[in-house]
C-alpha positions in Angstrom: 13.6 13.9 63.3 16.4 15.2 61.3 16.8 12.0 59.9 13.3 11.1 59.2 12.9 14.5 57.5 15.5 13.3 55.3 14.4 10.5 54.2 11.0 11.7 53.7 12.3 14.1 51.4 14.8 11.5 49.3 11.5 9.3 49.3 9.8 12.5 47.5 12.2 13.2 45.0 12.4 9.4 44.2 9.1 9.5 43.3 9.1 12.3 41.3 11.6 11.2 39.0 9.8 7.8 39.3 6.4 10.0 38.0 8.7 12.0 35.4 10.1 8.7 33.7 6.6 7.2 33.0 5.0 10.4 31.9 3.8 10.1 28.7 6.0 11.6 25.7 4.3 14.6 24.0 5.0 13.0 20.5 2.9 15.4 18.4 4.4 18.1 20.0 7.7 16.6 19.0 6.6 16.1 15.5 5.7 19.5 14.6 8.8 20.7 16.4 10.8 18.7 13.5 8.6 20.5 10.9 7.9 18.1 8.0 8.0 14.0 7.2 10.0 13.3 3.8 8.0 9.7 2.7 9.8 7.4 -0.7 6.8 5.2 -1.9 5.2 3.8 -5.1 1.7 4.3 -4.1 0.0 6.5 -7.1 0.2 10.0 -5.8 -3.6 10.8 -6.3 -4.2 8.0 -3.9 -1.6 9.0 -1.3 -3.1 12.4 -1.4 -6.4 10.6 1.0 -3.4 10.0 3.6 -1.4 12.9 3.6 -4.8 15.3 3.8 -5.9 13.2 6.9 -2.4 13.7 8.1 -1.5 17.5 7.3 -5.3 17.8 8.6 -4.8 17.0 12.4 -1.3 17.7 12.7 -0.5 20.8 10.4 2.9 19.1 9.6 3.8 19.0 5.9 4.0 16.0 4.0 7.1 15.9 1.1 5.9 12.6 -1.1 8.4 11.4 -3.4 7.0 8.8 -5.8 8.5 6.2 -8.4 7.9 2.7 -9.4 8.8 0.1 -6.7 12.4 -0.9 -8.6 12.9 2.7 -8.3 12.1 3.0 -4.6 14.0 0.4 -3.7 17.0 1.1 -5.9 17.5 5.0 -4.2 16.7 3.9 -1.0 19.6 1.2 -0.6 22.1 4.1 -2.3 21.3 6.9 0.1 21.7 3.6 3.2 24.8 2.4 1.5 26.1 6.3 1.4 24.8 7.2 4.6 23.1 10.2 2.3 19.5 9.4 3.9 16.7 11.9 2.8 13.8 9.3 3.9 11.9 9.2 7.4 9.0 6.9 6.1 8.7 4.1 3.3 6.0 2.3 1.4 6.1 -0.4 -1.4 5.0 -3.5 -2.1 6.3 -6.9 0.5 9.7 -7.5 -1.8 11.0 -4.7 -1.6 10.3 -3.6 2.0 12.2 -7.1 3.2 15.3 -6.5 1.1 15.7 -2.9 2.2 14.9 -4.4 5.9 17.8 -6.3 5.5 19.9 -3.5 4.6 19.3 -1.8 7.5 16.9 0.9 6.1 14.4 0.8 8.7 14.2 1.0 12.6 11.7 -0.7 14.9 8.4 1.0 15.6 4.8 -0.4 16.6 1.9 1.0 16.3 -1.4 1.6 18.2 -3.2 0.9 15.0 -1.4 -2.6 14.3 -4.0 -4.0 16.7 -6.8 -3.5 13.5 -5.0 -6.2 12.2 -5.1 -9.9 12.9 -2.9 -11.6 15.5 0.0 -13.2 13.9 0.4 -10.2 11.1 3.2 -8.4 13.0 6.4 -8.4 11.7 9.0 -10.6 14.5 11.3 -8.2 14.3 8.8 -4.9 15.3 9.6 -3.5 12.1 7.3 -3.9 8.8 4.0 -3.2 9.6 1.7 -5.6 9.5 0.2 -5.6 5.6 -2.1 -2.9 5.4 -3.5 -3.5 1.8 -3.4 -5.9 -1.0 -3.1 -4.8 -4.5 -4.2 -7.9 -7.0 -3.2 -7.9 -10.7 -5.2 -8.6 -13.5 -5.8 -8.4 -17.4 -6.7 -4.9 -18.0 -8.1 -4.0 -21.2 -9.5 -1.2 -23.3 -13.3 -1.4 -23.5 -13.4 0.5 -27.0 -10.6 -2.0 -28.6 -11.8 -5.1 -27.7 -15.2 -6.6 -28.5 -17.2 -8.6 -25.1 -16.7 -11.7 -26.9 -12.7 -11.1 -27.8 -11.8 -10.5 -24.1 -9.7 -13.0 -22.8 -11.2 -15.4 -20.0 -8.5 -16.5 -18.3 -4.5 -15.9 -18.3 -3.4 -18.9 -20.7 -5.7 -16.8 -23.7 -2.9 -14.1 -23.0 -0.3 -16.8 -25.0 -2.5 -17.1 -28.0 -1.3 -15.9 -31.2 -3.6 -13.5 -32.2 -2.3 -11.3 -29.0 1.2 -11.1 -30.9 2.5 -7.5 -30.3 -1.3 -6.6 -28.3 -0.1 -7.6 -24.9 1.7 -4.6 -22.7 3.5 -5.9 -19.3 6.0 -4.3 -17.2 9.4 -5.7 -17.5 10.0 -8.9 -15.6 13.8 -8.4 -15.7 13.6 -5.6 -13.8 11.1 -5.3 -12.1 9.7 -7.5 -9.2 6.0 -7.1 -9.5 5.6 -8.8 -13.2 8.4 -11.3 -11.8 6.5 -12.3 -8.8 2.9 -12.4 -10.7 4.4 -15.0 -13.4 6.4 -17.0 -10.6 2.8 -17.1 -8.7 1.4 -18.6 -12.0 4.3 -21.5 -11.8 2.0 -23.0 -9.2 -1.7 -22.6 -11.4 -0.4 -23.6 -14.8 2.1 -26.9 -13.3 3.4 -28.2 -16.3 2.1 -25.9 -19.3 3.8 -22.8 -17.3 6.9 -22.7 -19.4 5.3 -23.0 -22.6 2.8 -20.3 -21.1 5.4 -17.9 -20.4 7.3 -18.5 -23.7 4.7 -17.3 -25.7 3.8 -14.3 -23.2 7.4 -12.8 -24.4 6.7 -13.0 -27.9 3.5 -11.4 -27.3 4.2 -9.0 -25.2 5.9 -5.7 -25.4 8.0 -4.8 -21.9 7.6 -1.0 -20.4 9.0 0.2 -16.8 6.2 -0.3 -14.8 2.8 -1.7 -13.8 1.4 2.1 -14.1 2.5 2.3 -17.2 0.8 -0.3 -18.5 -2.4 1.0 -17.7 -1.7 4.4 -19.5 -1.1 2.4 -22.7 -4.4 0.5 -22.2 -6.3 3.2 -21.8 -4.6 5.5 -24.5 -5.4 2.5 -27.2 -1.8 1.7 -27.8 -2.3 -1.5 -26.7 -5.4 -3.2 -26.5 -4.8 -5.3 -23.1 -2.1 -5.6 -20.8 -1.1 -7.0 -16.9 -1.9 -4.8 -14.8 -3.2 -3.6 -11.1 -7.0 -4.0 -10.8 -7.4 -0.3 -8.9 -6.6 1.1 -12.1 -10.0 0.7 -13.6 -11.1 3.2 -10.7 -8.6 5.1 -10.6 -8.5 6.2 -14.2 -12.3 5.0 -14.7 -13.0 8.4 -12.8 -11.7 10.1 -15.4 -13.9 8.8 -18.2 -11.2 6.0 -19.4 -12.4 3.0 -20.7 -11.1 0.5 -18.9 -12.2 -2.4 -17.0 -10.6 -5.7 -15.6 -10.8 -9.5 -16.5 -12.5 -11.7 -13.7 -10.2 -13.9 -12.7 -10.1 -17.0 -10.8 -8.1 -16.4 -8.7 -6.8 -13.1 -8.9 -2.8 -13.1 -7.3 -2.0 -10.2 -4.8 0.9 -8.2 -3.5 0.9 -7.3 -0.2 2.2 -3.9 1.0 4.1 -2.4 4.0 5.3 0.9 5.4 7.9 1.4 8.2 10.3 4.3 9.4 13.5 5.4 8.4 16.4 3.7 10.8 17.8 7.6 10.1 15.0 9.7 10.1 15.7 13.1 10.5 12.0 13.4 11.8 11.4 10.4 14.1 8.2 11.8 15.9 6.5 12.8 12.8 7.3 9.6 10.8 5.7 7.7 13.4 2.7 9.8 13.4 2.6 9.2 9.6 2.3 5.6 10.1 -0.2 5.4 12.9 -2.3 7.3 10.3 -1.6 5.3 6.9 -2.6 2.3 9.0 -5.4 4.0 11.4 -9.1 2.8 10.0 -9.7 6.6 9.1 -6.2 6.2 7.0 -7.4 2.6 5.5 -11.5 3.7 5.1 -9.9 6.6 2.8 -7.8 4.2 0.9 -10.3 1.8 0.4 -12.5 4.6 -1.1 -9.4 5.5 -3.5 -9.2 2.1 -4.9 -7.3 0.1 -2.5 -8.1 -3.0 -1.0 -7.1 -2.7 2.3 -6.9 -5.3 5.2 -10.4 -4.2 7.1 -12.9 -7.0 7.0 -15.9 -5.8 5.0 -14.6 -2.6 3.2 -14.1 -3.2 -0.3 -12.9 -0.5 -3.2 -15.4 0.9 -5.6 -14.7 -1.0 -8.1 -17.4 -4.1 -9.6 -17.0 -7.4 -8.5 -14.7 -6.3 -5.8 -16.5 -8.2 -3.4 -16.5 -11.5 -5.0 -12.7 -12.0 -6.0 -11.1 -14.3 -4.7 -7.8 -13.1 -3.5 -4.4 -14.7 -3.3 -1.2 -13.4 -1.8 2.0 -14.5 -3.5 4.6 -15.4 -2.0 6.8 -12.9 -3.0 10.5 -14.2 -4.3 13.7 -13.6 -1.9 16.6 -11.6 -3.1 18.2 -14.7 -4.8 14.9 -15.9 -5.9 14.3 -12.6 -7.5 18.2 -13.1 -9.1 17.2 -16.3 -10.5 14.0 -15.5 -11.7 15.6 -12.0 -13.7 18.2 -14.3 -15.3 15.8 -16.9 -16.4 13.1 -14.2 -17.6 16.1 -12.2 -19.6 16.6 -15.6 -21.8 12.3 -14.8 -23.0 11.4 -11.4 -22.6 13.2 -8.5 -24.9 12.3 -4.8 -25.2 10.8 -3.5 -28.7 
């Protein structure tokens, strides 16, 4: 009896600490525990503002957004990895980017519930990306109150006309990977008049920092048209600007990604952050900001959005990207 006794109590404690290991973590209580989630990203911050209320909303755990154009992102992200400084739990920026500072290290593995909204095949191999939540097509944006109907251009090859000299705004291509990217995705449209194409861009054109900044020239009049993203014409169209967007066929797209911090100092709560950027609540509210997001059937506010036809580029490695800056420095100079 003795004996039995004893194993029938060993048997109970196994299963205890059987029952113990597979209860389920109490990850939000974990989260607000850590306090905060620090996110680097170059999503506008009026839009991000739809996430991190959702967030803050059903969690009560503050959200510290620092924003900057993509370059930027990617550029203080590799430092504080490289220094082992990290002040990041969650990033998001545009497909380029997130692979080259994959590669570094930056990020850890993490799947989501909400990655099953997405089609099979989307995950990253690796568990790390997420899948892309949201495209963000370019276009030729232009002022409504500078240019006449019958002046705006139809197509990108107008952009290298002549009497565009000095009217063109685009971010730098030398720099920066979203302009590079857009005119390597034209190599395959334009075949043979590309170069020529491109040639004439840069004496066209005049070169700012970022794709944002384009759109703030259009719409103050300093320029009259210029490459830019399409969400812009809601996004500062609230506002009264006059801005709108030339129909393209087809319009070329970056795809985006978000994942956690390999270092972050708030694990629980960056996790939660993602779940919710990439949730259908988190992807409805983007939509309704201006994003086109990856849910079938939800579309921004913004005219025509439903008929564009959208292509992803493939987005240039790091030695693509290399080859591409060099080749663009030889065109393109700053005024």
């Amino acid at each position: 009896m003795r004996r039995a006794g004893w194993i029938a109590w060993v048997t109970v404690l196994v299963l205890a600490a059987s029952v113990s290991a597979q209860a389920p973590r109490d990850v939000v209580g974990e989260a607000r525990r850590e306090g905060r989630v620090a996110v680097y990203g170059s999503m506008e911050s009026d839009i991000f503002d739809v996430v991190r209320k959702i967030y803050e909303g059903r969690y009560g755990i503050p959200v510290e957004y620092w924003r900057a154009p993509n370059t930027r992102v990617l550029d203080r992200v590799l430092t504080e990895v490289r220094t082992g400084r990290v002040g990041f739990d969650v990033v998001l920026t545009n497909a380029a980017a997130m692979k080259l500072m994959k590669r570094h290290g930056a990020f850890a593995r993490y799947s989501s519930p909400s990655y099953e909204l997405f089609p099979r095949g989307s995950q990253d191999p690796d568990g790390v990306l997420s899948p892309a939540y949201r495209l963000t097509p370019l276009s030729i944006l232009y002022n409504t109150r500078s240019i006449r109907a019958q002046e705006v251009p139809k197509s990108v090859g107008e952009l290298a006309d002549a009497r565009w000299r000095e009217k063109v705004v685009l971010a730098d291509p030398t720099v920066n990977v979203i302009p590079a990217t857009w005119l390597l995705g034209l190599r395959r449209q334009l075949g043979a008049q590309w170069r020529p194409f491109v040639e004439q861009l840069a004496a066209n054109a005049t070169l700012v920092e970022s794709v944002l900044e384009v759109a703030q020239k259009v719409v103050a009049g300093e320029y009259p048209l210029g490459v830019s993203f399409i969400k812009y014409v809601h996004l500062f169209g609230k506002e009264g600007a006059p801005l709108d967007y030339v129909r393209l066929n087809p319009v070329l797209a970056l795809p985006s990604h978000v994942a956690v911090g390999a270092r972050a100092a708030h694990p629980a709560a960056a996790g939660l952050f993602v779940d919710t950027l990439t949730s259908r609540a988190g992807l409805l509210a983007l939509a309704q900001a201006g994003e086109f997001v990856l849910l079938p059937g939800v579309y921004p506010p913004i005219k025509d959005a439903d008929r564009l036809r959208v292509v992803v580029m493939e987005e240039p490695s790091e030695e693509e990207f290399q080859r591409a800056r060099a080749e663009f420095a030889g065109l393109f100079r700053r005024r």
